[in-house]
PQR file of N, CA, C, O and H, with PARSE charges and radii, in Angstrom:
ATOM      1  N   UNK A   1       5.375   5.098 -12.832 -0.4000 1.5000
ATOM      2  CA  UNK A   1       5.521   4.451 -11.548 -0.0000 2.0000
ATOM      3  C   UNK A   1       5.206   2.967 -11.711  0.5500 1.7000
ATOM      4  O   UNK A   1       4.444   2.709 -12.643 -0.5500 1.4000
ATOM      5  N   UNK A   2       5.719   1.785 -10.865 -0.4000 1.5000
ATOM      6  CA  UNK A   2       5.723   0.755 -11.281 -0.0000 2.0000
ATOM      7  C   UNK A   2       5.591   0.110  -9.686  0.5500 1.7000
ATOM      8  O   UNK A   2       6.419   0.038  -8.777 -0.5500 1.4000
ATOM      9  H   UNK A   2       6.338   1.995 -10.108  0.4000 1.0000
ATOM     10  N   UNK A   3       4.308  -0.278  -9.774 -0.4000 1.5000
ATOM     11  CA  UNK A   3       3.719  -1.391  -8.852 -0.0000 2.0000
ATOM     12  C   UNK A   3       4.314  -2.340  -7.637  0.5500 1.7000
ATOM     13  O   UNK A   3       3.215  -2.320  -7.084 -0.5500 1.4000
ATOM     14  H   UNK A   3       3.636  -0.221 -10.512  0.4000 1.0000
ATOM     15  N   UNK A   4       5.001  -3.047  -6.863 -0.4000 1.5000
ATOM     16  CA  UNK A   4       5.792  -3.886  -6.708 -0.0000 2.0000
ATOM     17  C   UNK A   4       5.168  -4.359  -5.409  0.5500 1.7000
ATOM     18  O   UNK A   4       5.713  -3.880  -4.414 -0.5500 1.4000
ATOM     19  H   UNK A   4       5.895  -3.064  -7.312  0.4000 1.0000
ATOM     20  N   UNK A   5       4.254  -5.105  -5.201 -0.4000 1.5000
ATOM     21  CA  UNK A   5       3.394  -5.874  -4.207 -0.0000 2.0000
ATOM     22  C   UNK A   5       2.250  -6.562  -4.133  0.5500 1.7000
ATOM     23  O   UNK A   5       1.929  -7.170  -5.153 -0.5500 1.4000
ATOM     24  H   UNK A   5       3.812  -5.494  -6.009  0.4000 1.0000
ATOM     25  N   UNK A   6       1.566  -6.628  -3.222 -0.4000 1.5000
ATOM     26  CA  UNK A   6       0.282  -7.180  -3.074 -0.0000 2.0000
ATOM     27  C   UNK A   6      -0.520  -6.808  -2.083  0.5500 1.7000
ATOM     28  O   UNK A   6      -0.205  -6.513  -0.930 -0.5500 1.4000
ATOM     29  H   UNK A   6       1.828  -6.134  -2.393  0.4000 1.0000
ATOM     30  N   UNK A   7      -2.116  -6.849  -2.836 -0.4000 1.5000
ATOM     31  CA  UNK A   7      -3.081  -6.373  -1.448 -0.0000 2.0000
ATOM     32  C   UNK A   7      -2.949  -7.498  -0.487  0.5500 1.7000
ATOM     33  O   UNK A   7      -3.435  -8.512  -0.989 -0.5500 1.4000
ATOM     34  H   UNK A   7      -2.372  -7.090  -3.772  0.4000 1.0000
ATOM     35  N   UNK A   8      -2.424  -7.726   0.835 -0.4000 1.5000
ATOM     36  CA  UNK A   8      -2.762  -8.630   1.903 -0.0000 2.0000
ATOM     37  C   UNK A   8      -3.325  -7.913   3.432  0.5500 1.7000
ATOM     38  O   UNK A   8      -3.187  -6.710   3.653 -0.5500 1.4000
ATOM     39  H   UNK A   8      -2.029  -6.903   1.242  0.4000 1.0000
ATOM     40  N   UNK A   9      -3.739  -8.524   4.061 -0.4000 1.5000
ATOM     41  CA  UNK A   9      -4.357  -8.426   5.442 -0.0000 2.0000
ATOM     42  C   UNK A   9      -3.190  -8.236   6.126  0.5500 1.7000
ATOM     43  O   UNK A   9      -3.176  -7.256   6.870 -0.5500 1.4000
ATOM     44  H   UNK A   9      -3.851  -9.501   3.882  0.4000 1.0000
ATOM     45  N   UNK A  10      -2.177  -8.934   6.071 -0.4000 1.5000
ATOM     46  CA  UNK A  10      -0.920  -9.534   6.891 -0.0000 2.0000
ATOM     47  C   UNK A  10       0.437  -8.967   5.777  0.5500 1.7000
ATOM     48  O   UNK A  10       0.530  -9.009   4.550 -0.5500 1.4000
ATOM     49  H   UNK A  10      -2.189  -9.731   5.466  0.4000 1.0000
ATOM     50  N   UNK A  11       1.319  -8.477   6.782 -0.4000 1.5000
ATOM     51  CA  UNK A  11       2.794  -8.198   5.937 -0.0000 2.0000
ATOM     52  C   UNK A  11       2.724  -9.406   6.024  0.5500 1.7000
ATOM     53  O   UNK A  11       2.211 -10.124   6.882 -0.5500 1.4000
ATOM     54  H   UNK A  11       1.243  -8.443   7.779  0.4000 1.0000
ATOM     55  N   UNK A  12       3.615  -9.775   4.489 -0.4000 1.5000
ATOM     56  CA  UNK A  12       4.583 -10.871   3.640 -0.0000 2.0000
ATOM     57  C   UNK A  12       3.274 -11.714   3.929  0.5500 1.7000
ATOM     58  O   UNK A  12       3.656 -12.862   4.157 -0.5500 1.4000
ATOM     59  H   UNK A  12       4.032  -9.192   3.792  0.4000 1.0000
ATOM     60  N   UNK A  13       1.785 -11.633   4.024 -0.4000 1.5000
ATOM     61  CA  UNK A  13       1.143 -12.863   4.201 -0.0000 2.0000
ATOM     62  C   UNK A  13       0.589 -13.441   2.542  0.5500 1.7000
ATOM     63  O   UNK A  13       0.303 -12.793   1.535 -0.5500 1.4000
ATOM     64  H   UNK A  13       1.475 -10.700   3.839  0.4000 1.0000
ATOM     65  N   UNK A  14       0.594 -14.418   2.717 -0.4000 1.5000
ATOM     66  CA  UNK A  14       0.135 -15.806   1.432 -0.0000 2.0000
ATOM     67  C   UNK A  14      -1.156 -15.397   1.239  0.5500 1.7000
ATOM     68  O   UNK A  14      -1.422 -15.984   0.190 -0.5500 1.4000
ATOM     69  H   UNK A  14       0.826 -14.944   3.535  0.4000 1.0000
ATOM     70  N   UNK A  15      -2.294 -14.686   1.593 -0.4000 1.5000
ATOM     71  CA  UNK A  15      -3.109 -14.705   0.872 -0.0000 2.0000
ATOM     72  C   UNK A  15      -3.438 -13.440   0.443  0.5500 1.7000
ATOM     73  O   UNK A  15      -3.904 -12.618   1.232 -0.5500 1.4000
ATOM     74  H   UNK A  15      -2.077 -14.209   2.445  0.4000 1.0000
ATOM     75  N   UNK A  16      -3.233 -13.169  -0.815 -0.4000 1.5000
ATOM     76  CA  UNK A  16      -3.199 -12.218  -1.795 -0.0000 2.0000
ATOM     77  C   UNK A  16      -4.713 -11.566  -2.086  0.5500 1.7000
ATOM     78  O   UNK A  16      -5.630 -12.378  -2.208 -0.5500 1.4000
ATOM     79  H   UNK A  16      -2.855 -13.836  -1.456  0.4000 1.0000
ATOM     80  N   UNK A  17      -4.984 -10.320  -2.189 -0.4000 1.5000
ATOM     81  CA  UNK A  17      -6.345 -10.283  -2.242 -0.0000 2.0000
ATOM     82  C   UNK A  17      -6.455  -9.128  -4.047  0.5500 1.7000
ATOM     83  O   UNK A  17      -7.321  -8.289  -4.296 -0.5500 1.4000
ATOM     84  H   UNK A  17      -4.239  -9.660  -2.089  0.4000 1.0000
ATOM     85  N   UNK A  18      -5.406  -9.490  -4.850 -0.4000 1.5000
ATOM     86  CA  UNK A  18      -5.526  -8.193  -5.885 -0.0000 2.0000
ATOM     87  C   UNK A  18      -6.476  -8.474  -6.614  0.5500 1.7000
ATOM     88  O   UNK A  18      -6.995  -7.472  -7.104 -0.5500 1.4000
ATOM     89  H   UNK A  18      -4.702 -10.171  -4.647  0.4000 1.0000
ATOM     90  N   UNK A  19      -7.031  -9.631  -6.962 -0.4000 1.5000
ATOM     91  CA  UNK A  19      -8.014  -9.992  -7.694 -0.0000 2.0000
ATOM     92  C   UNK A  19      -9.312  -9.721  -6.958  0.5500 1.7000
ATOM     93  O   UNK A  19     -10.388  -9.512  -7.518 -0.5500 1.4000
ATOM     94  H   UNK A  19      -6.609 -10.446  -6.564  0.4000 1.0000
ATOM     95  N   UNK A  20      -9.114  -9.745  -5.689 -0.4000 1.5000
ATOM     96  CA  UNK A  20     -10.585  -9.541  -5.133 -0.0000 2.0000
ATOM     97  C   UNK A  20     -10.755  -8.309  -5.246  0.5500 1.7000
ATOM     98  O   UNK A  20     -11.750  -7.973  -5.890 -0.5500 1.4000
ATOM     99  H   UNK A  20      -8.240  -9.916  -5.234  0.4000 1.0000
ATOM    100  N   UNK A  21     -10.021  -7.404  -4.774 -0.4000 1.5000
ATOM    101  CA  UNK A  21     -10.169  -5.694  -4.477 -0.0000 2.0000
ATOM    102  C   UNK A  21     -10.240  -5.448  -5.987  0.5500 1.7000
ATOM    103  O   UNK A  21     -11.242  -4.861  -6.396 -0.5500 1.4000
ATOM    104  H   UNK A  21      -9.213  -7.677  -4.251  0.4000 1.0000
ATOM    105  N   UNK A  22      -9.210  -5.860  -6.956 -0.4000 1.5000
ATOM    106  CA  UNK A  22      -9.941  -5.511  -8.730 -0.0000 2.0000
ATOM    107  C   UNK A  22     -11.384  -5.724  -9.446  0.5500 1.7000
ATOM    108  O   UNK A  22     -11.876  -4.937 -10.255 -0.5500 1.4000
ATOM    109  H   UNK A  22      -8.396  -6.337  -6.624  0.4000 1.0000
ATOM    110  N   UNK A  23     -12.003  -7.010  -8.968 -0.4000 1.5000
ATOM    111  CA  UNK A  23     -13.036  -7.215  -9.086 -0.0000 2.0000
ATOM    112  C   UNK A  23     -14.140  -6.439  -8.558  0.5500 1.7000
ATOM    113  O   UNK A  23     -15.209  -6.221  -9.129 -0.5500 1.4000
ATOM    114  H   UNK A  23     -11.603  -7.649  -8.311  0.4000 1.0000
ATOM    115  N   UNK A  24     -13.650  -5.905  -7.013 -0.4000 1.5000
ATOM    116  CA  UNK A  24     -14.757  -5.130  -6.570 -0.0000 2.0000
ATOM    117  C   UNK A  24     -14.751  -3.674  -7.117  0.5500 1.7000
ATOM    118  O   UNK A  24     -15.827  -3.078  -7.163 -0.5500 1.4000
ATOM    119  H   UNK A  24     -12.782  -6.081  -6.549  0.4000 1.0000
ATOM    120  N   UNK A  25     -13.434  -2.964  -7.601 -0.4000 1.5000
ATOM    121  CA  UNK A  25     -13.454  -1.551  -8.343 -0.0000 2.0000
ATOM    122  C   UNK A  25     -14.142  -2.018  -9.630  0.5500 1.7000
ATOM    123  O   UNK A  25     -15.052  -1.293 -10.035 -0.5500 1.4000
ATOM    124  H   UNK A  25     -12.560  -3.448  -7.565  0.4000 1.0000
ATOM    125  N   UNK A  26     -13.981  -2.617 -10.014 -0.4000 1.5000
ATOM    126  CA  UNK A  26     -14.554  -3.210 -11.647 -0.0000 2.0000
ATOM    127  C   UNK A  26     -16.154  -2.768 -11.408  0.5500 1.7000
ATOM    128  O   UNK A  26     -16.659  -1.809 -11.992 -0.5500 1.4000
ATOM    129  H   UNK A  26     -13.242  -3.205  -9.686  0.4000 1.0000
ATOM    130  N   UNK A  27     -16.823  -3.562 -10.520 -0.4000 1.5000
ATOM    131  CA  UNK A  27     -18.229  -3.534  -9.985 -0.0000 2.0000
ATOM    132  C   UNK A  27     -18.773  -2.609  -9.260  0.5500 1.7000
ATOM    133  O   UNK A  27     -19.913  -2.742  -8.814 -0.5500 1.4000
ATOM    134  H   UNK A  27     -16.413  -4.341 -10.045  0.4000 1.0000
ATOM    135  N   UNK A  28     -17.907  -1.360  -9.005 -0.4000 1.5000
ATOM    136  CA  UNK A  28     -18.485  -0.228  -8.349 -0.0000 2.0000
ATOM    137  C   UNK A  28     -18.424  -0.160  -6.735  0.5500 1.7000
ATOM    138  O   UNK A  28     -19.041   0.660  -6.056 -0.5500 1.4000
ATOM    139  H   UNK A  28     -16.981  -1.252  -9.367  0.4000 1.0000
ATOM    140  N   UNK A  29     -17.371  -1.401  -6.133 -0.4000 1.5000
ATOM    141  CA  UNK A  29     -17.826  -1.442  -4.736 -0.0000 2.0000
ATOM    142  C   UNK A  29     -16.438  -0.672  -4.435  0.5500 1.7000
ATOM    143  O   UNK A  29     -15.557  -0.569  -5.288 -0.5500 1.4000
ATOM    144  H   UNK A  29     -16.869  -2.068  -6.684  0.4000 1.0000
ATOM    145  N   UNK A  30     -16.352  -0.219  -3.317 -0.4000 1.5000
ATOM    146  CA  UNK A  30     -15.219   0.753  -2.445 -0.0000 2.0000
ATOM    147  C   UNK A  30     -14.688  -0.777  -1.448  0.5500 1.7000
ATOM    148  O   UNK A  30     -15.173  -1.205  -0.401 -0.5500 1.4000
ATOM    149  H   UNK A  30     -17.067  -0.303  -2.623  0.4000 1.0000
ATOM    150  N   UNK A  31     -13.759  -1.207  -2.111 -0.4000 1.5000
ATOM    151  CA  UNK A  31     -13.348  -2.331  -1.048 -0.0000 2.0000
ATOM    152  C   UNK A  31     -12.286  -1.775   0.760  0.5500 1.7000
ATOM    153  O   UNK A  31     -11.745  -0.869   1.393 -0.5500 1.4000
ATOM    154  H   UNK A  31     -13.365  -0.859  -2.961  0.4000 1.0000
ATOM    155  N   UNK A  32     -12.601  -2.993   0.713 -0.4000 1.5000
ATOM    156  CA  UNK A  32     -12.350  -2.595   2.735 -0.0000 2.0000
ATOM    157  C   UNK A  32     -10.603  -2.172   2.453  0.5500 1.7000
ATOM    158  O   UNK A  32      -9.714  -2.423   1.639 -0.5500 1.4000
ATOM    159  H   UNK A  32     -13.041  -3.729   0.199  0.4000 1.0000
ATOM    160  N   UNK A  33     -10.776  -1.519   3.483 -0.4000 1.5000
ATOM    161  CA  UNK A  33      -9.212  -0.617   3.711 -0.0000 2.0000
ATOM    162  C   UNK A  33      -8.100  -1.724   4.201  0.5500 1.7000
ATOM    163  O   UNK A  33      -8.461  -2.683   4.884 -0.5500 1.4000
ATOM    164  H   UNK A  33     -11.497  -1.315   4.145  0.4000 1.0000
ATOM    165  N   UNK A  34      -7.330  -1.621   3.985 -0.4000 1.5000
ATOM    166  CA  UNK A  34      -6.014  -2.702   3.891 -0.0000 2.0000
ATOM    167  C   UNK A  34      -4.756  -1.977   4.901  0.5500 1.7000
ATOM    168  O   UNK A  34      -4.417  -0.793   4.904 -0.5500 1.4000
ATOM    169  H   UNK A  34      -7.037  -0.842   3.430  0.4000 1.0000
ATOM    170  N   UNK A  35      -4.330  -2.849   5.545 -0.4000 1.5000
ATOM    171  CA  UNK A  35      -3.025  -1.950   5.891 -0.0000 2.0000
ATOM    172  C   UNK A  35      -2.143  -1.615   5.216  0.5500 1.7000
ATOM    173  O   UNK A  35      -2.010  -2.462   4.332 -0.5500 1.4000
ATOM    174  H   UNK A  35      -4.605  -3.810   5.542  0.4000 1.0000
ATOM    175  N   UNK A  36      -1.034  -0.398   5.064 -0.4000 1.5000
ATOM    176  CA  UNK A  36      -0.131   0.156   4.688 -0.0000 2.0000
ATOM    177  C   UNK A  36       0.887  -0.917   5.176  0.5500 1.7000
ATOM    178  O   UNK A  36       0.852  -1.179   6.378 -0.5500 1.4000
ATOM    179  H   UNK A  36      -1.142   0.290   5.782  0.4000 1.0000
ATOM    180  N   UNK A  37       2.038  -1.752   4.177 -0.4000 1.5000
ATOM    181  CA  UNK A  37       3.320  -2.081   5.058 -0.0000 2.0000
ATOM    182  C   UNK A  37       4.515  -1.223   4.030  0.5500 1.7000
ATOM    183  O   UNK A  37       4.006  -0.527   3.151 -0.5500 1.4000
ATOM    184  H   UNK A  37       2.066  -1.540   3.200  0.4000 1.0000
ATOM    185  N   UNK A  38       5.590  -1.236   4.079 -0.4000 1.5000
ATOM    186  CA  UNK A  38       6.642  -0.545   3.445 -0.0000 2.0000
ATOM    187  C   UNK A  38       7.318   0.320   3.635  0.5500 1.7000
ATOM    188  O   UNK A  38       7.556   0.610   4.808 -0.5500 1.4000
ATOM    189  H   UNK A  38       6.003  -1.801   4.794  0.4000 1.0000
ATOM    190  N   UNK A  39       7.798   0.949   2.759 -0.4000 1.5000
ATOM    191  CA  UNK A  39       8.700   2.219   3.218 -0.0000 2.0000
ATOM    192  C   UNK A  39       9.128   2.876   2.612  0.5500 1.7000
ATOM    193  O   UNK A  39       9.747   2.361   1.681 -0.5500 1.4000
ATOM    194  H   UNK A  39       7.605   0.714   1.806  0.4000 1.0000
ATOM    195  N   UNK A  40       9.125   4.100   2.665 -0.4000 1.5000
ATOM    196  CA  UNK A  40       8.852   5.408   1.544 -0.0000 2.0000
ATOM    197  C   UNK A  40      10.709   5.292   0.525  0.5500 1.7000
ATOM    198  O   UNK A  40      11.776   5.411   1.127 -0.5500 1.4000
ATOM    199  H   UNK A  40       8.623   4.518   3.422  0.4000 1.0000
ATOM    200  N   UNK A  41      10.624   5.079  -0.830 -0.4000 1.5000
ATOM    201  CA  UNK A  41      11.750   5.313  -0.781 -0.0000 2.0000
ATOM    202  C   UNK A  41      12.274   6.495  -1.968  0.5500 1.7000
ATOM    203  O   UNK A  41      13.403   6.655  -2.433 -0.5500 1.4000
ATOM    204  H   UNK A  41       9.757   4.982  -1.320  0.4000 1.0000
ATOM    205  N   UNK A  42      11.310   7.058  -2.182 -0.4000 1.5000
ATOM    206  CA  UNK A  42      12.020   8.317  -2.384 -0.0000 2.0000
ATOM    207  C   UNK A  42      12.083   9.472  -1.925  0.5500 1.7000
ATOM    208  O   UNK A  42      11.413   9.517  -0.893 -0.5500 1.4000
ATOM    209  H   UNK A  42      10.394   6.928  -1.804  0.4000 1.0000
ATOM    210  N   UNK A  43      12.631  10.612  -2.206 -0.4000 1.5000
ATOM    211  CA  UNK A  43      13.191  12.008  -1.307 -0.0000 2.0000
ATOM    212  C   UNK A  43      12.002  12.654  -1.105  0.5500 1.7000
ATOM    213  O   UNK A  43      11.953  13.406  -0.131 -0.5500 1.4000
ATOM    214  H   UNK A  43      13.174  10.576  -3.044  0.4000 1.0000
ATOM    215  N   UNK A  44      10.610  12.488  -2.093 -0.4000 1.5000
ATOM    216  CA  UNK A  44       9.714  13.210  -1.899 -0.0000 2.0000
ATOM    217  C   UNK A  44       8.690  12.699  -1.088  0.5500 1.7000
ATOM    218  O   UNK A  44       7.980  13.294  -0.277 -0.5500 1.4000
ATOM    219  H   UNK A  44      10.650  11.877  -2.883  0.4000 1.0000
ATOM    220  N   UNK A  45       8.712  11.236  -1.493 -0.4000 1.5000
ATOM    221  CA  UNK A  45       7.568  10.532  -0.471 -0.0000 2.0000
ATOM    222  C   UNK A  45       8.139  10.348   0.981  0.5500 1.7000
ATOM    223  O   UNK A  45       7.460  10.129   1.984 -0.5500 1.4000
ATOM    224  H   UNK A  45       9.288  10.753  -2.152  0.4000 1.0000
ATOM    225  N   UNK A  46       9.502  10.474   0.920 -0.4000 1.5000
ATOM    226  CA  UNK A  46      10.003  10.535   2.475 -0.0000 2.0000
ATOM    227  C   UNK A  46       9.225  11.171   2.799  0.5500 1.7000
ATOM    228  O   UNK A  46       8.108  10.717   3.047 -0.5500 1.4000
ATOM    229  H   UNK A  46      10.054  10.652   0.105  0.4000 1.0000
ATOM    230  N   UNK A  47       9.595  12.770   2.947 -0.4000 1.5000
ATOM    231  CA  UNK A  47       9.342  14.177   3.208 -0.0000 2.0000
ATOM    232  C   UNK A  47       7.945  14.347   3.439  0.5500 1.7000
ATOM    233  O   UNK A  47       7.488  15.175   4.228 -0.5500 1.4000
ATOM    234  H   UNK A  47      10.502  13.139   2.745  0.4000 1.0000
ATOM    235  N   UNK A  48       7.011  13.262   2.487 -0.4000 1.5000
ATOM    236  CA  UNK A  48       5.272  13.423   2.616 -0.0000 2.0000
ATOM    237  C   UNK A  48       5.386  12.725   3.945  0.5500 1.7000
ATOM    238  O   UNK A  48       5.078  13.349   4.961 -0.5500 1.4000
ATOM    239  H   UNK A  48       7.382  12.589   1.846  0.4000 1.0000
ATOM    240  N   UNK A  49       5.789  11.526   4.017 -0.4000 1.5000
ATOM    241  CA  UNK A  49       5.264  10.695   5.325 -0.0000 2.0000
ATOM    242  C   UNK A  49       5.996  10.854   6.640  0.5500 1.7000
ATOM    243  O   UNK A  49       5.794  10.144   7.625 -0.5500 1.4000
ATOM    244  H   UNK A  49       6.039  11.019   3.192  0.4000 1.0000
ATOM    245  N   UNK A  50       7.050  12.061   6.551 -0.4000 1.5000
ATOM    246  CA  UNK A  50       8.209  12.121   7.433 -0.0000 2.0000
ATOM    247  C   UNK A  50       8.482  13.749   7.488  0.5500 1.7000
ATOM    248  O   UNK A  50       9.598  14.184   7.201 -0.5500 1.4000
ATOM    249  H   UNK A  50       7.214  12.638   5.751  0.4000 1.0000
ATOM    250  N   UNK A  51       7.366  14.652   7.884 -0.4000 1.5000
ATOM    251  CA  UNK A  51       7.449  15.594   7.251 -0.0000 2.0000
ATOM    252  C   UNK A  51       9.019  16.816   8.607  0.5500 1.7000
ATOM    253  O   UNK A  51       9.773  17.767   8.403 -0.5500 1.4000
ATOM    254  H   UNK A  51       6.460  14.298   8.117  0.4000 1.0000
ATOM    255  N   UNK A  52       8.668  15.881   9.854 -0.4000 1.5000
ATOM    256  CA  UNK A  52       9.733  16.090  10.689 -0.0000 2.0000
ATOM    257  C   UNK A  52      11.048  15.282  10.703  0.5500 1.7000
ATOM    258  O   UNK A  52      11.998  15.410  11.476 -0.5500 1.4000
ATOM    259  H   UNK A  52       8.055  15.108  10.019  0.4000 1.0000
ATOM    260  N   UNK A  53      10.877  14.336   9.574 -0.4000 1.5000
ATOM    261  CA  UNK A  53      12.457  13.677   9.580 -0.0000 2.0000
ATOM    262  C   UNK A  53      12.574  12.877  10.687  0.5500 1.7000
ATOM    263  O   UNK A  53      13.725  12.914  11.121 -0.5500 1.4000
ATOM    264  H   UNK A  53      10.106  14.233   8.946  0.4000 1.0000
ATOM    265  N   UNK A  54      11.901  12.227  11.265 -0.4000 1.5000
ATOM    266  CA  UNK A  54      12.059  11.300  12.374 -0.0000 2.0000
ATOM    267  C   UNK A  54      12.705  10.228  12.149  0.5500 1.7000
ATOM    268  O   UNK A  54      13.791   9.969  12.667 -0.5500 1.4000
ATOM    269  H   UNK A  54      10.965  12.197  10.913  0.4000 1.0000
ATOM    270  N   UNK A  55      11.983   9.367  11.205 -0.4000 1.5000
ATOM    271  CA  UNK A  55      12.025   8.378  10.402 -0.0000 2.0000
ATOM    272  C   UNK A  55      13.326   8.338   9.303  0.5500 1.7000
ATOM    273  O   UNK A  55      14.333   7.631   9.345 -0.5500 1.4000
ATOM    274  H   UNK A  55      11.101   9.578  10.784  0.4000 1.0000
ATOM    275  N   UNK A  56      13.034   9.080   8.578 -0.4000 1.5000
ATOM    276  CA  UNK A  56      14.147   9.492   7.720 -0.0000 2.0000
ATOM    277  C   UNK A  56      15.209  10.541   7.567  0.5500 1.7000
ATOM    278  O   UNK A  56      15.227  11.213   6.536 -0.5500 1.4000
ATOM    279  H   UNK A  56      12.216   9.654   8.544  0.4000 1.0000
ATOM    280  N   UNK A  57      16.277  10.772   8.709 -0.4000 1.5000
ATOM    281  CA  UNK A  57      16.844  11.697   8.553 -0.0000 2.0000
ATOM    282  C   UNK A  57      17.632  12.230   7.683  0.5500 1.7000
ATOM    283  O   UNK A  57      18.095  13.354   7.876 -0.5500 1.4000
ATOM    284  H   UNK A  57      16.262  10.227   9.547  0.4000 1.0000
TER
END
């Protein structure tokens, strides 16, 4: 599986936090919860987050 984003506060926002949240797993801390932005794009992760097909028919 292959990565393709960034931890931010804000969709598409400029301040990037991957170095901070890496630093804090490095050091043992549970960093603060981030919002989810995106969108499922395969058949299985549809089906996890869409389990009635609303979203993805």
């Amino acid at each position: 599986m292959v990565f393709l984003g960034g931890y931010t506060e804000r969709k598409q926002g400029l301040a990037y936090l991957d170095l901070q949240t890496l630093e804090q797993l490095r050091a043992g801390i549970q960093p603060s919860p981030l919002p989810v932005y995106g969108c499922g794009v395969s058949t299985s992760l549809q089906s996890a987050l869409d389990p009635l097909r609303i979203k993805y028919p």
